[in-house]
C-alpha positions in Angstrom: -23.4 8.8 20.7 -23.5 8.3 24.3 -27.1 8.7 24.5 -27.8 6.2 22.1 -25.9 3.6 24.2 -27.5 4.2 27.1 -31.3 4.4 25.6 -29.7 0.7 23.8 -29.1 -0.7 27.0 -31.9 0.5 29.3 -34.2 -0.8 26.5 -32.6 -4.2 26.3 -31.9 -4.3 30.2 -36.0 -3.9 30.4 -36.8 -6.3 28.3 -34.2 -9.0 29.7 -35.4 -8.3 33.2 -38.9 -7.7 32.9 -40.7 -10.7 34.2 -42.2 -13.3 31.6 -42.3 -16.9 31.2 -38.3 -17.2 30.6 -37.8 -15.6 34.1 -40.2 -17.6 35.8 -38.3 -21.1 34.7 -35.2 -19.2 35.3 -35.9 -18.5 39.3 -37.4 -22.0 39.7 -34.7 -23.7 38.0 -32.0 -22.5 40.0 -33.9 -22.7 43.6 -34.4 -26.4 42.7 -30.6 -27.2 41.6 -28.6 -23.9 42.5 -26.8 -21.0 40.0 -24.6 -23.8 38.2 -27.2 -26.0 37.3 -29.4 -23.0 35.9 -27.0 -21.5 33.7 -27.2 -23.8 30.7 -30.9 -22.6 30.7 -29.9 -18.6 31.2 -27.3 -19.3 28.4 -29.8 -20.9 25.9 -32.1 -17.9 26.6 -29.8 -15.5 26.0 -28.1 -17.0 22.6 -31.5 -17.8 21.3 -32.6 -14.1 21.9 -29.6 -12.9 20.4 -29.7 -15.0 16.9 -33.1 -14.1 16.6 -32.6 -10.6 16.5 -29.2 -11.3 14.4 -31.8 -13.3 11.9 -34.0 -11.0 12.0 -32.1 -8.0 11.5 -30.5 -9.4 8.4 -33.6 -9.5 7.1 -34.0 -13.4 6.7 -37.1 -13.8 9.1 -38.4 -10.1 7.7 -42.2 -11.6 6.6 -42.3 -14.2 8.6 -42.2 -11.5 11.7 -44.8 -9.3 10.1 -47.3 -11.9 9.4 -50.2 -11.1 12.7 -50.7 -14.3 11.6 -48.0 -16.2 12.4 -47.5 -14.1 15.3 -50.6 -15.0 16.8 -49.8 -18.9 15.9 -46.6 -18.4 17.8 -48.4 -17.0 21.0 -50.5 -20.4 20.8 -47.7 -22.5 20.2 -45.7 -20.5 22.8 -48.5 -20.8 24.9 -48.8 -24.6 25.0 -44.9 -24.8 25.5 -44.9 -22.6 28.8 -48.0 -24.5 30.5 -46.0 -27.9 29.6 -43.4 -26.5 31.8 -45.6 -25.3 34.0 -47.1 -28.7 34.5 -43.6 -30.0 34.9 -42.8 -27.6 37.2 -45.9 -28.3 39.3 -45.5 -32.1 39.1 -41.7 -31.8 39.9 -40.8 -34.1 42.4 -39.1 -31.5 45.1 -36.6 -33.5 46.9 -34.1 -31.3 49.0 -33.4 -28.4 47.7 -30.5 -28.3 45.7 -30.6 -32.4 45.3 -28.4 -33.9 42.5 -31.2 -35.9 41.0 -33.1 -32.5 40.2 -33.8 -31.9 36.6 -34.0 -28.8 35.1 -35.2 -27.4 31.5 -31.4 -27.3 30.0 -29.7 -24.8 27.0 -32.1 -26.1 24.1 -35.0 -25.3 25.8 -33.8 -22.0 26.6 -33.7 -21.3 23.2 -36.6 -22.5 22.4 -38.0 -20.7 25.0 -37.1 -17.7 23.3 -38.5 -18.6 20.1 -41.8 -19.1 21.3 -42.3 -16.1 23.4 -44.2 -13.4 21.4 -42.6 -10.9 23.7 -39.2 -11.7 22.6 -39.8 -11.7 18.4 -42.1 -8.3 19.2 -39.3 -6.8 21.7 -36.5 -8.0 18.6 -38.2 -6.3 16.1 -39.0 -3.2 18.4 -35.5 -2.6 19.2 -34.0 -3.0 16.0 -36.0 -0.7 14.6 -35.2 1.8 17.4 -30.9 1.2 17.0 -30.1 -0.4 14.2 -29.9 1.5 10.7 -28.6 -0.4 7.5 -25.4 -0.4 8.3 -24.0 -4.4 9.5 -22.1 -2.6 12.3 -25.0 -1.1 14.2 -26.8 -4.7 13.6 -23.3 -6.5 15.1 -23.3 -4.1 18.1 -27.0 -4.5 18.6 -27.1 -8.1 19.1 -23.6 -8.3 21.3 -25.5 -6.0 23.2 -28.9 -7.9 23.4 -26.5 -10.9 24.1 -24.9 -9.5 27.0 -27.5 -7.4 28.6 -29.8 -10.3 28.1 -27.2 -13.0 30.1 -27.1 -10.0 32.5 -30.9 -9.9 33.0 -31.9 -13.2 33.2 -28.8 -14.4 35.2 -30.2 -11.8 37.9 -33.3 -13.7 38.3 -31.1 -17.4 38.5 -29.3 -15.3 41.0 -33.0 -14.5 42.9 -34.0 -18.2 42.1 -30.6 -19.2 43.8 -30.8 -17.2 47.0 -34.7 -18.5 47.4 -33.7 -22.0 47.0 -31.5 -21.8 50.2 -34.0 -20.3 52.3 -36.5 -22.6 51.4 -36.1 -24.9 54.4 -38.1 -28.1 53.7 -39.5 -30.4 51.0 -43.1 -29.1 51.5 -41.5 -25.7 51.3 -39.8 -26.4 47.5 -43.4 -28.4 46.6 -45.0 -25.3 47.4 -42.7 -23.2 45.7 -42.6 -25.3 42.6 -46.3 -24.7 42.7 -46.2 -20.9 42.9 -43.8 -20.8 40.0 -45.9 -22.7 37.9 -48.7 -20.7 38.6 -46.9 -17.5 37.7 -46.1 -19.6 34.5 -49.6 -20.1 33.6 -50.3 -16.0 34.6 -47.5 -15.2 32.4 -49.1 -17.5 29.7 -52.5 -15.8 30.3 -51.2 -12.3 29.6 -49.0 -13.4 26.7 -52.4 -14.3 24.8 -54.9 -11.8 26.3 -53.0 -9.1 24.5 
């Protein structure tokens, strides 16, 4: 039994803190207004994840997952959501680091976030059919796992994001920052729908 809990959580822990497009807004998000500020976003991320895999684990999401189809149409429309941020992100006015009048992608998009990252429906359905059988309990301790290990993982990189922000010691030094970010966006984007 112990095994199985610790091949749950390194599987989930890899997935949370493997870098994608929810990670990239995640470390630019809190360099720009600090840990605080980024944590409606982590949150969003991580309950989105979590009630996808609790939908999809009951089964109420079951064909609409399996479609390549719409799978495919979700890495497009995923697609065009992350380069919006990215052009946000790259067009964000940098101020101070840390400034009040900083704006940051909040708890809804978060979520959405989630919902439109192919990685995150294809790592759901991967994991669940790894750990949970058809029994309700392994499908409640599944996603309070993902929940938790996915607050963990993604917190770590507001945590990164965080620490950045204060070193960054000038306004050209966020714009150019802002601008890396978004470029790792658009990368991330690229991979998402080269595979």
């Amino acid at each position: 039994m112990l095994s199985l809990w610790l091949s749950m959580l390194a599987f989930i822990l890899v997935g949370s803190i493997a870098p994608g497009p929810v990670c990239v807004v995640t470390v630019s998000s809190a360099a720009r207004v600090g840990l605080p500020g980024a944590m409606p976003y982590v949150l969003g991320a991580s309950l989105g994840y979590a009630l996808m895999v609790l939908l999809l684990g009951l089964g109420l999401l079951g064909s609409f997952a399996h479609s390549p189809q719409v799978l495919q149409g979700l890495a497009w429309v995923g697609a065009a959501y992350m380069l919006y941020l990215a052009w946000r992100l790259a067009r964000a006015e940098p101020g101070l680091p840390r400034a009040e009048n900083n704006r940051v992608p909040g708890f809804w998009a978060g979520a959405l976030a989630q919902w439109l990252n192919p990685k995150a429906w294809l790592f759901s359905l991967s994991g669940l059919g790894l750990f949970v059988s058809n029994q309700a309990q392994s499908l409640a301790i599944f996603c309070m796992v993902s929940l938790l290990v996915c607050l963990f993982g993604v917190g770590c990189w507001a945590v990164l994001g965080h620490l950045l922000g204060g070193c960054l010691p000038s306004v050209r030094a966020m714009r150019v920052f802002n601008l890396l970010m978004a470029l790792l966006l658009v990368l991330s984007v690229m991979l998402i729908l080269w595979r």
